[in-house]
Backbone and ligand atoms as CSV (ligand in chain L), in Angstrom:
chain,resi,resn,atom,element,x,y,z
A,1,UNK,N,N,138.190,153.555,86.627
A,1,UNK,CA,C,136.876,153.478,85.939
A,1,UNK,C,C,135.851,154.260,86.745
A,2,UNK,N,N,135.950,155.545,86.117
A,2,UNK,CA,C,134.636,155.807,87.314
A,2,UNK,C,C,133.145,155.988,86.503
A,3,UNK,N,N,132.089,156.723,86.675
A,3,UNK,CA,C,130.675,156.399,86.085
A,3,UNK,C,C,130.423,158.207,85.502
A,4,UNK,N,N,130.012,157.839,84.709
A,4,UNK,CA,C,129.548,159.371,84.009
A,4,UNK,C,C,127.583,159.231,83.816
A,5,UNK,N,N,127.615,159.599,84.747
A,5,UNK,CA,C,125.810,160.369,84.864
A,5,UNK,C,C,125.159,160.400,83.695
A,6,UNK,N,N,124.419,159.438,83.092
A,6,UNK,CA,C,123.629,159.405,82.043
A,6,UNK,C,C,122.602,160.640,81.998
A,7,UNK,N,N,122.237,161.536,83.244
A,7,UNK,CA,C,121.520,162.395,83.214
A,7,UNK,C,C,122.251,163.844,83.163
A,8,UNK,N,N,123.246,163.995,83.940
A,8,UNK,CA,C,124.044,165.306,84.465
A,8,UNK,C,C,125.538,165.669,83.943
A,9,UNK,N,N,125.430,164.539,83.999
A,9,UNK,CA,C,127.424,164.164,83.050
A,9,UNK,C,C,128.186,163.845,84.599
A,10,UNK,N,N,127.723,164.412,85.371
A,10,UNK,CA,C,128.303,163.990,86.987
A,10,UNK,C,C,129.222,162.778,87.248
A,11,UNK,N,N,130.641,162.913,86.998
A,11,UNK,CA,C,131.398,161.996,87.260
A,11,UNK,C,C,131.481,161.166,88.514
A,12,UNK,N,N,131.265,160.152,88.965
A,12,UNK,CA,C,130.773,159.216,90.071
A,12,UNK,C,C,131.625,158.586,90.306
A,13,UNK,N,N,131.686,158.019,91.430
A,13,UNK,CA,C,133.074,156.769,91.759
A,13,UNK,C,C,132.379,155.569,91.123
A,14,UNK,N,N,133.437,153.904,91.286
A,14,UNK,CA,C,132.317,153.242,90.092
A,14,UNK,C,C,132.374,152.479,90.947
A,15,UNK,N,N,131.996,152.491,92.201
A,15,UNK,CA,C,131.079,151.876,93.154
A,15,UNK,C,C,129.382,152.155,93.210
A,16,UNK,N,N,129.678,153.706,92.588
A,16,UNK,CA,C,128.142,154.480,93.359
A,16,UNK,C,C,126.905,153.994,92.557
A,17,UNK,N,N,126.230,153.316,93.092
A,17,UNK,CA,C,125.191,153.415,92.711
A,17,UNK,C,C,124.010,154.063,92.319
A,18,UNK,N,N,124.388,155.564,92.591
A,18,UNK,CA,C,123.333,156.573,92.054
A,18,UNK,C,C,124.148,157.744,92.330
A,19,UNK,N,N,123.892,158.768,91.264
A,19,UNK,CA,C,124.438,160.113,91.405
A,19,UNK,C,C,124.741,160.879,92.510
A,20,UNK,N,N,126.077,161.496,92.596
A,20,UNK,CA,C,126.133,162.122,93.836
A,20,UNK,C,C,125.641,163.301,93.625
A,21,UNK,N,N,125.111,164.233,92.043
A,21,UNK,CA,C,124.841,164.549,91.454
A,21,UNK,C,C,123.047,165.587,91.598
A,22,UNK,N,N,122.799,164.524,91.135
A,22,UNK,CA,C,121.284,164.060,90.702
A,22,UNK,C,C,120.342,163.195,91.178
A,23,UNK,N,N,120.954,161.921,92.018
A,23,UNK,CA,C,120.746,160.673,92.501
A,23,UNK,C,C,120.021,160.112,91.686
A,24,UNK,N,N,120.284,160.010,89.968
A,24,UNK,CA,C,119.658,159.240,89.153
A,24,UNK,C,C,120.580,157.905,89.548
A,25,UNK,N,N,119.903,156.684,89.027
A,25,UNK,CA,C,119.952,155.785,89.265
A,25,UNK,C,C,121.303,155.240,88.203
A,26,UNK,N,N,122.428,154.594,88.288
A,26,UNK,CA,C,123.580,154.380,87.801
A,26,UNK,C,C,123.758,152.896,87.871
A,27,UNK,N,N,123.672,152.067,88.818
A,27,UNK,CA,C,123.947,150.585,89.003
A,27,UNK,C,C,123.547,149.733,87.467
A,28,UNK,N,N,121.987,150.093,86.924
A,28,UNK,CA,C,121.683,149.502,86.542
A,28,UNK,C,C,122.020,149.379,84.880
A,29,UNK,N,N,122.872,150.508,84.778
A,29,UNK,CA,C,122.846,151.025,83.343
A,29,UNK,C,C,123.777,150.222,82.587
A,30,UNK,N,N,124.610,149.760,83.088
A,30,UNK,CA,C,125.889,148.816,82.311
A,30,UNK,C,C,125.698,147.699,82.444
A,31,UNK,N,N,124.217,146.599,82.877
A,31,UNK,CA,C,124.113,145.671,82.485
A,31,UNK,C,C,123.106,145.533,81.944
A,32,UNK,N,N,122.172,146.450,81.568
A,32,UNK,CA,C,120.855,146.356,80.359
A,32,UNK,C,C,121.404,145.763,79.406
A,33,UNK,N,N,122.371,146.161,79.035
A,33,UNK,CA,C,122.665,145.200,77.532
A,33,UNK,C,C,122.907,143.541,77.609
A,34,UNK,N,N,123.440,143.491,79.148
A,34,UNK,CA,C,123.510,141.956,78.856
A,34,UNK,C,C,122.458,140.819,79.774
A,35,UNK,N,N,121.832,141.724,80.447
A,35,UNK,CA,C,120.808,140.870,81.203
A,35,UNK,C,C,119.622,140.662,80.052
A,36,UNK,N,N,119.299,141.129,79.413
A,36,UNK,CA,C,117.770,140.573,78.271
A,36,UNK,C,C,118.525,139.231,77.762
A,37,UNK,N,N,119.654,139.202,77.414
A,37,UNK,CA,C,120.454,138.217,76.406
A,37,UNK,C,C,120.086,136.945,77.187
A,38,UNK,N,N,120.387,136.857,78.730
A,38,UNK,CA,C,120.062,135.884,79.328
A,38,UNK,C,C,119.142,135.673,79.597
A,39,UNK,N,N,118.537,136.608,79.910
A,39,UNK,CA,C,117.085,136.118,80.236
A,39,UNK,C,C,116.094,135.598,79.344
A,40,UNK,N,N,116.458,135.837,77.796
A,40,UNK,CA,C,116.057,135.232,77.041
A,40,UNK,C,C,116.362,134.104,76.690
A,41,UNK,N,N,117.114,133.377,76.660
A,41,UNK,CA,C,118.188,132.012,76.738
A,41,UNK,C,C,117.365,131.722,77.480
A,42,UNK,N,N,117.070,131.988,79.278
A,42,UNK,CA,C,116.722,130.977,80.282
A,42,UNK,C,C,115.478,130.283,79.443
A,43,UNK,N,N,114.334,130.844,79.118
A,43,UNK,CA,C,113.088,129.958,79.236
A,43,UNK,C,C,112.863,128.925,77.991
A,44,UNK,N,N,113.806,128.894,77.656
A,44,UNK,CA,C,113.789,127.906,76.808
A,44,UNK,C,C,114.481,126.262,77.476
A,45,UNK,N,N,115.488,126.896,77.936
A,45,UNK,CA,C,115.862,126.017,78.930
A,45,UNK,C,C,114.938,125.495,80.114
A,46,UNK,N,N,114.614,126.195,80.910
A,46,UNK,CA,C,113.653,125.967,81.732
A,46,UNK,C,C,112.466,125.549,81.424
A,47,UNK,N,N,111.932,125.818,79.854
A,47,UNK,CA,C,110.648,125.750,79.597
A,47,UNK,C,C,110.005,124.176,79.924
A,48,UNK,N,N,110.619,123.133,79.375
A,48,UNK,CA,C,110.305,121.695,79.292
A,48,UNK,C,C,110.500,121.193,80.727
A,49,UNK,N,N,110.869,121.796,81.464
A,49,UNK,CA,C,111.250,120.984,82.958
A,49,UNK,C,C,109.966,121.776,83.677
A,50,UNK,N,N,109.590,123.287,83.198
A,50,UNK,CA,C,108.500,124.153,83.987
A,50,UNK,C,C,107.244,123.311,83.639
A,51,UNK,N,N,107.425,123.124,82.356
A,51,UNK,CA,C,105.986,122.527,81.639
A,51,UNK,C,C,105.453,121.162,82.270
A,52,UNK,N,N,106.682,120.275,82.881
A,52,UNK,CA,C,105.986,119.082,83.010
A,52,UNK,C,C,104.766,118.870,83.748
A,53,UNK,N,N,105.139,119.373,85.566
A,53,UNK,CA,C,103.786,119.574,86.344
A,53,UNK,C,C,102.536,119.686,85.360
A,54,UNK,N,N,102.420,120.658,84.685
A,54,UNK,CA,C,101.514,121.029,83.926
A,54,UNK,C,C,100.634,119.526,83.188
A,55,UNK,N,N,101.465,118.689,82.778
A,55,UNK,CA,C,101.423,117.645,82.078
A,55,UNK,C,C,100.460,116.810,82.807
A,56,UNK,N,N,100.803,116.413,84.626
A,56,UNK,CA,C,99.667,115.418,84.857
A,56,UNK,C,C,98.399,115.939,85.776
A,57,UNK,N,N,98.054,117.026,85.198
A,57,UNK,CA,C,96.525,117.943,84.694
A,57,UNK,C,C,97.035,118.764,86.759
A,58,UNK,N,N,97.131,120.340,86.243
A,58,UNK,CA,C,96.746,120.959,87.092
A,58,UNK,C,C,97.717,120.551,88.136
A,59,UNK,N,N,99.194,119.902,88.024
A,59,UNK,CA,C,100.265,119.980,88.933
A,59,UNK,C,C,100.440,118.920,90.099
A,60,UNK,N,N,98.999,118.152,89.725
A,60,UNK,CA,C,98.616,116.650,90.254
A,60,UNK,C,C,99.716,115.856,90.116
A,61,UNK,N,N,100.102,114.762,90.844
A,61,UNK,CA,C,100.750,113.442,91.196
A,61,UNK,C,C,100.741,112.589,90.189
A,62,UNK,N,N,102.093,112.238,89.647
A,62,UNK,CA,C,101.327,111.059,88.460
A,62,UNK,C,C,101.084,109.889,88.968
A,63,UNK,N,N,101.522,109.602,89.918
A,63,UNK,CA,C,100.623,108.204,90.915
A,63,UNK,C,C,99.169,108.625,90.959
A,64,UNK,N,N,98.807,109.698,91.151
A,64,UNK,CA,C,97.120,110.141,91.707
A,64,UNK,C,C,96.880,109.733,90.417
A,65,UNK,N,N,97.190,110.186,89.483
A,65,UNK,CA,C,96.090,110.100,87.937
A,65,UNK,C,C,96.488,108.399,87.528
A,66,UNK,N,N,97.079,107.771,87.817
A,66,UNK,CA,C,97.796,106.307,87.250
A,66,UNK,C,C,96.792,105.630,88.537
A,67,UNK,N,N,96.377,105.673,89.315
A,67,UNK,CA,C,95.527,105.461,90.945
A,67,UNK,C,C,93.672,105.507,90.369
A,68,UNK,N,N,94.152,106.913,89.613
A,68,UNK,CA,C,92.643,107.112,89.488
A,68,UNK,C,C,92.201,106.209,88.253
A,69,UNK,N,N,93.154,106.411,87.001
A,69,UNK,CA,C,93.000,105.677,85.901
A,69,UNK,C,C,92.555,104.075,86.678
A,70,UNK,N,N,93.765,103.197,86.799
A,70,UNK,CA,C,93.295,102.284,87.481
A,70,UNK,C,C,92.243,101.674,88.075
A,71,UNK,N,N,91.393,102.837,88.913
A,71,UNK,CA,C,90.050,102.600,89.840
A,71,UNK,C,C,89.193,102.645,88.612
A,72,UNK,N,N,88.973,103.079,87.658
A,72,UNK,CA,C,88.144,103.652,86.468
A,72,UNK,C,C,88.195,101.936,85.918
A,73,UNK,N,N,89.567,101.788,85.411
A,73,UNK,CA,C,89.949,100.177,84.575
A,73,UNK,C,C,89.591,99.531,85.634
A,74,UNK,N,N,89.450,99.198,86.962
A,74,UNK,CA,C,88.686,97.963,88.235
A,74,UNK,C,C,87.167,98.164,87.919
A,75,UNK,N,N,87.035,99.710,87.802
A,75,UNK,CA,C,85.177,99.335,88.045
A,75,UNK,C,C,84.884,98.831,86.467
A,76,UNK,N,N,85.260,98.952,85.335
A,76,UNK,CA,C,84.280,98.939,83.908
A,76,UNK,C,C,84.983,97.666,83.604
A,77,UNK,N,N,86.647,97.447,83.596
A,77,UNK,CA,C,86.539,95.527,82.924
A,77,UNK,C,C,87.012,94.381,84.272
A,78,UNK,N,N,88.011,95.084,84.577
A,78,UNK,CA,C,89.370,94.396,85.506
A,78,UNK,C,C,88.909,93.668,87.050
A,79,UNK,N,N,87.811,94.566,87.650
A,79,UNK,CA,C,88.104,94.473,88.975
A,79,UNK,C,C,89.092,94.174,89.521
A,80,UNK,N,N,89.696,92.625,90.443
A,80,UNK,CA,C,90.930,93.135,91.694
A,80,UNK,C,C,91.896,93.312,90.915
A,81,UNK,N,N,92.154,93.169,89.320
A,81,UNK,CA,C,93.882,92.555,88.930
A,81,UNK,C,C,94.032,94.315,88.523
A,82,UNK,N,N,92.685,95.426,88.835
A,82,UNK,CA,C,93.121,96.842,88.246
A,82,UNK,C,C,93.193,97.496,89.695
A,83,UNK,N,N,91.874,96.895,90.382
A,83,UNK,CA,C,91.593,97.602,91.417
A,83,UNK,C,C,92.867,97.154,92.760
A,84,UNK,N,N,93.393,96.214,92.839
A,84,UNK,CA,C,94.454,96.314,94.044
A,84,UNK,C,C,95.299,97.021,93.815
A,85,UNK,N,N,95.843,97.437,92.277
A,85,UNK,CA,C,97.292,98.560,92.192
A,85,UNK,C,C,96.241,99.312,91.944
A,86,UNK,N,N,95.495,99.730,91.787
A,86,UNK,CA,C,94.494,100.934,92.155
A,86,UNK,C,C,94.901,101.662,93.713
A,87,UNK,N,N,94.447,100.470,94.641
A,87,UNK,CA,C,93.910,100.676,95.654
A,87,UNK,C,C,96.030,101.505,96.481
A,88,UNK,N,N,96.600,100.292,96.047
A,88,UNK,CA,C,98.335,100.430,96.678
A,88,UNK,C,C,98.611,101.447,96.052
A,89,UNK,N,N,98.252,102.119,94.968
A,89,UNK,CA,C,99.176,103.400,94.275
A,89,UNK,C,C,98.125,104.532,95.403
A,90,UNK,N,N,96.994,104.661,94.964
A,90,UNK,CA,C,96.089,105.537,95.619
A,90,UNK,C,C,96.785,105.698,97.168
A,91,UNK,N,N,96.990,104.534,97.831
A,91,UNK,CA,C,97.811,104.831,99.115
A,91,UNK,C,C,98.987,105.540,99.290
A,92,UNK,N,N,99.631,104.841,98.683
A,92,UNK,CA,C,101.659,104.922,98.467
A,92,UNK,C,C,101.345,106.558,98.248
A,93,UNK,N,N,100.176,107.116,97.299
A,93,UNK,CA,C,100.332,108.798,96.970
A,93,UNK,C,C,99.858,109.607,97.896
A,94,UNK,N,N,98.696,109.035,98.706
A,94,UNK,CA,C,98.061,109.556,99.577
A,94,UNK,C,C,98.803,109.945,100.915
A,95,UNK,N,N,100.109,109.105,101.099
A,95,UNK,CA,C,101.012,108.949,101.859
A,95,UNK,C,C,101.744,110.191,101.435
A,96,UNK,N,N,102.123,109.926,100.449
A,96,UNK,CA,C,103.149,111.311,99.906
A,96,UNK,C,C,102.807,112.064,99.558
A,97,UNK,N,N,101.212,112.453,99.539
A,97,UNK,CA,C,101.024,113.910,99.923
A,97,UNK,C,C,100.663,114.463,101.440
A,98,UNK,N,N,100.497,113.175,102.242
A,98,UNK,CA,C,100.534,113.568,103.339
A,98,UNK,C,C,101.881,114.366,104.301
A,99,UNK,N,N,103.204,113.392,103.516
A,99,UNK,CA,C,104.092,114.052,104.117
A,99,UNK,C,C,104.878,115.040,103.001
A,100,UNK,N,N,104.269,115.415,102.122
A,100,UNK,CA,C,104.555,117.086,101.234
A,100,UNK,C,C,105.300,116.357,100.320
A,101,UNK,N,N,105.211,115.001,99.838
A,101,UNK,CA,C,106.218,114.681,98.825
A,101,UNK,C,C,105.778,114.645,97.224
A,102,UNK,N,N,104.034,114.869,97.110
A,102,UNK,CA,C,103.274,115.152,95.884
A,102,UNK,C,C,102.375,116.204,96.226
A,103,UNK,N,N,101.674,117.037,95.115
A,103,UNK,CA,C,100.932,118.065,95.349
A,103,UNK,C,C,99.703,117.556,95.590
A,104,UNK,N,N,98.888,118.357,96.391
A,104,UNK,CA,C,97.923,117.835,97.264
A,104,UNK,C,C,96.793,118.039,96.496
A,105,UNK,N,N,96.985,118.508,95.346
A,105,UNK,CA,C,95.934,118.719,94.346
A,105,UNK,C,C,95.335,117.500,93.706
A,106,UNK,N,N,96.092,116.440,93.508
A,106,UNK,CA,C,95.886,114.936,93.472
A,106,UNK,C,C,95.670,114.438,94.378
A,107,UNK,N,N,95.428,114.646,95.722
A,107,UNK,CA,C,94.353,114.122,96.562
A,107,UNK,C,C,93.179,113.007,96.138
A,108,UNK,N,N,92.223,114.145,96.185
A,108,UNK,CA,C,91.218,113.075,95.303
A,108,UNK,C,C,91.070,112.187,94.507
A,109,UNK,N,N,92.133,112.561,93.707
A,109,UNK,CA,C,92.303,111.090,92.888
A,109,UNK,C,C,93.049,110.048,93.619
A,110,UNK,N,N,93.809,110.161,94.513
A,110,UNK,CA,C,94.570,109.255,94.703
A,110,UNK,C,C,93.146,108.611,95.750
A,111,UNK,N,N,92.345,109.119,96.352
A,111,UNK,CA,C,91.211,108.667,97.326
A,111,UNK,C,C,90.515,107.623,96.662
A,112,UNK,N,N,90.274,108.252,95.307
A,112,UNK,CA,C,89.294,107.487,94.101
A,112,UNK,C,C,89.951,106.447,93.805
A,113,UNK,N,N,91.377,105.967,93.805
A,113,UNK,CA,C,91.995,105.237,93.644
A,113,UNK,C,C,91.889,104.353,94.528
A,114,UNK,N,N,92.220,104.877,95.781
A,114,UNK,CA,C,92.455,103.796,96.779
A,114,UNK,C,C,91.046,103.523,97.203
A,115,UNK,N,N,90.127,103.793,97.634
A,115,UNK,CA,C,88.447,103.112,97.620
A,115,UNK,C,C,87.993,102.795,96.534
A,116,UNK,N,N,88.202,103.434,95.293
A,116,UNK,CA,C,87.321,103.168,93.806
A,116,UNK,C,C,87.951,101.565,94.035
A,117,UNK,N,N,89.488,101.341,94.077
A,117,UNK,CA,C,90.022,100.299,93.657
A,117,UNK,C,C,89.561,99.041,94.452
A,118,UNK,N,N,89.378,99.722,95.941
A,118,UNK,CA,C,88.653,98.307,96.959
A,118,UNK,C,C,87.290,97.971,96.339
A,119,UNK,N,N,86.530,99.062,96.613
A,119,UNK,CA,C,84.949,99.104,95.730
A,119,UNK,C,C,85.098,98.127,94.667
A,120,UNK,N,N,85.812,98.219,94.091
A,120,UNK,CA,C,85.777,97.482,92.272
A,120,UNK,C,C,86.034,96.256,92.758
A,121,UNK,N,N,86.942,96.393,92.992
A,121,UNK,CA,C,87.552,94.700,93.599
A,121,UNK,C,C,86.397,93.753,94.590
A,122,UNK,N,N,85.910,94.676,95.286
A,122,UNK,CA,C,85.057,93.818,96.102
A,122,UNK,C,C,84.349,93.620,95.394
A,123,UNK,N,N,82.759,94.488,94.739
A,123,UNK,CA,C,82.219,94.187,93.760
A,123,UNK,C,C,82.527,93.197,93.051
A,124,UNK,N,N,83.321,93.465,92.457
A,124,UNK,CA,C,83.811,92.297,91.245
A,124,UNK,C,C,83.554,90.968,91.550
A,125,UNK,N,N,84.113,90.706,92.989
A,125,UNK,CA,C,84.659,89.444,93.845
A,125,UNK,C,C,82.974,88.808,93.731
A,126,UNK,N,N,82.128,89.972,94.748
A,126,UNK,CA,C,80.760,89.709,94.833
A,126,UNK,C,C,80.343,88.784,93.535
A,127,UNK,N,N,80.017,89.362,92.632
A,127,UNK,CA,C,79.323,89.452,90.908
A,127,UNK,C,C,79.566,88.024,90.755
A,128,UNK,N,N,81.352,87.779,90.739
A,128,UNK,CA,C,81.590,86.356,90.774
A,128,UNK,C,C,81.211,85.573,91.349
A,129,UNK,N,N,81.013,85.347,92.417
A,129,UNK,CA,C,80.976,84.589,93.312
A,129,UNK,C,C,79.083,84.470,93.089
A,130,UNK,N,N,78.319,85.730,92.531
A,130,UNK,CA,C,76.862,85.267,92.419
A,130,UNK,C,C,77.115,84.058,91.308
A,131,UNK,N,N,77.605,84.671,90.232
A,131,UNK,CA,C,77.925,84.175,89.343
A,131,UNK,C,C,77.806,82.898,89.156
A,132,UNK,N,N,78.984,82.710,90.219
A,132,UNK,CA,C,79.198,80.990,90.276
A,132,UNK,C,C,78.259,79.970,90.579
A,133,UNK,N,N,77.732,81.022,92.130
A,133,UNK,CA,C,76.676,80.493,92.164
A,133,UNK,C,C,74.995,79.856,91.443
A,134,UNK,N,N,74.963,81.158,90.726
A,134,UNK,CA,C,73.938,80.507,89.707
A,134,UNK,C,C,74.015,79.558,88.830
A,135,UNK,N,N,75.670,79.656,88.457
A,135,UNK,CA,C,76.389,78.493,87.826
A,135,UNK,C,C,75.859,77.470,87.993
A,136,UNK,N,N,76.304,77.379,89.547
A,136,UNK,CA,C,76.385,76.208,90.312
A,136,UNK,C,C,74.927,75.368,90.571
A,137,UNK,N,N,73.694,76.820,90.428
A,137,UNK,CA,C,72.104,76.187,90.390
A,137,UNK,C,C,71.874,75.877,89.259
A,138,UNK,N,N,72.444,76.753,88.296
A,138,UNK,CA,C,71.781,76.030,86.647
A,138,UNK,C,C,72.463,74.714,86.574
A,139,UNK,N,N,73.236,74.370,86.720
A,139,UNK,CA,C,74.130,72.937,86.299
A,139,UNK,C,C,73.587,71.368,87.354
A,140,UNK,N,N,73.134,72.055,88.759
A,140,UNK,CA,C,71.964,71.034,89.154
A,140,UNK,C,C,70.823,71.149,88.847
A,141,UNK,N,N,70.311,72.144,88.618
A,141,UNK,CA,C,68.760,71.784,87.972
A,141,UNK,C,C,69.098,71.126,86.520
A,142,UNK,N,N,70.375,71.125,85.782
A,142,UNK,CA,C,70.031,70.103,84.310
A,142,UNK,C,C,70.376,69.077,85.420
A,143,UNK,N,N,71.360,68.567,85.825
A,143,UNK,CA,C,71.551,67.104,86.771
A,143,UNK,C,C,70.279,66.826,87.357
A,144,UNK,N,N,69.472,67.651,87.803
A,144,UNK,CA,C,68.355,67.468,88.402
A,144,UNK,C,C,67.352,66.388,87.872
A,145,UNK,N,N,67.327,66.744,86.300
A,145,UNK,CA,C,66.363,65.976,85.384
A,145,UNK,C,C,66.732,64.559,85.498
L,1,ZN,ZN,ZN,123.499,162.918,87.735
């Protein structure tokens, strides 16, 4: 099998990678036809596994955004029962992007998580505890009477 020179007709050994000829280029010519075939196949395959990152915004951690969600649900209804797995996911991620095991692009959220979630929780705790307390003054001032 030897190579015939797409440019010169220059018969080639069918090792050579380029004309002994011409030194047009030869390697590449007998697999144009079948490299597009695959390469078109790949991204379809690949596409849904490439796409996911994409999915939890900008290649972020889905602990960071499930951390951040969380701190969001502690501060507006939940406080501690949102804000402590707030606060433990925000860590557990903060951890694993420390040692390269999530993208560091979720950082911040996982931060917002883990303080939003103490913040909320404490708050919360606070509010109650006024709470009670006023409770606790309105219900002696009626005993009071
Ligand atoms: Zn040639």
């Amino acid at each position: 099998m030897t190579k015939a020179c797409p440019s010169c007709n220059q018969i080639n050994p069918p090792d050579a990678a380029f004309c002994l000829n011409c030194s047009a280029s030869l390697a590449p010519a007998p697999h144009i036809g079948a490299q597009p075939n695959q390469q078109w196949q790949q991204p379809p395959v690949g596409g849904p596994l490439a796409g996911n990152p994409a999915v939890g915004g900008s290649g972020a951690g889905q602990k960071a955004t499930i951390a951040l969600v969380l701190a969001i649900a502690a501060l507006v209804c939940c406080g501690p029962f949102a804000g402590i797995p707030a606060a433990i996911v925000g860590w557990m991620e903060l951890d694993a992007i420390k040692n390269g095991r999530s993208p560091a692009s979720g950082k911040w959220m996982a931060q917002v998580g883990l303080w939003g979630g103490i913040a909320s929780s404490v708050i919360h705790v606070v509010l109650y505890m006024i709470w009670v307390l006023f409770s606790a003054m309105a219900s002696s001032n009626q005993y009071g009477y």
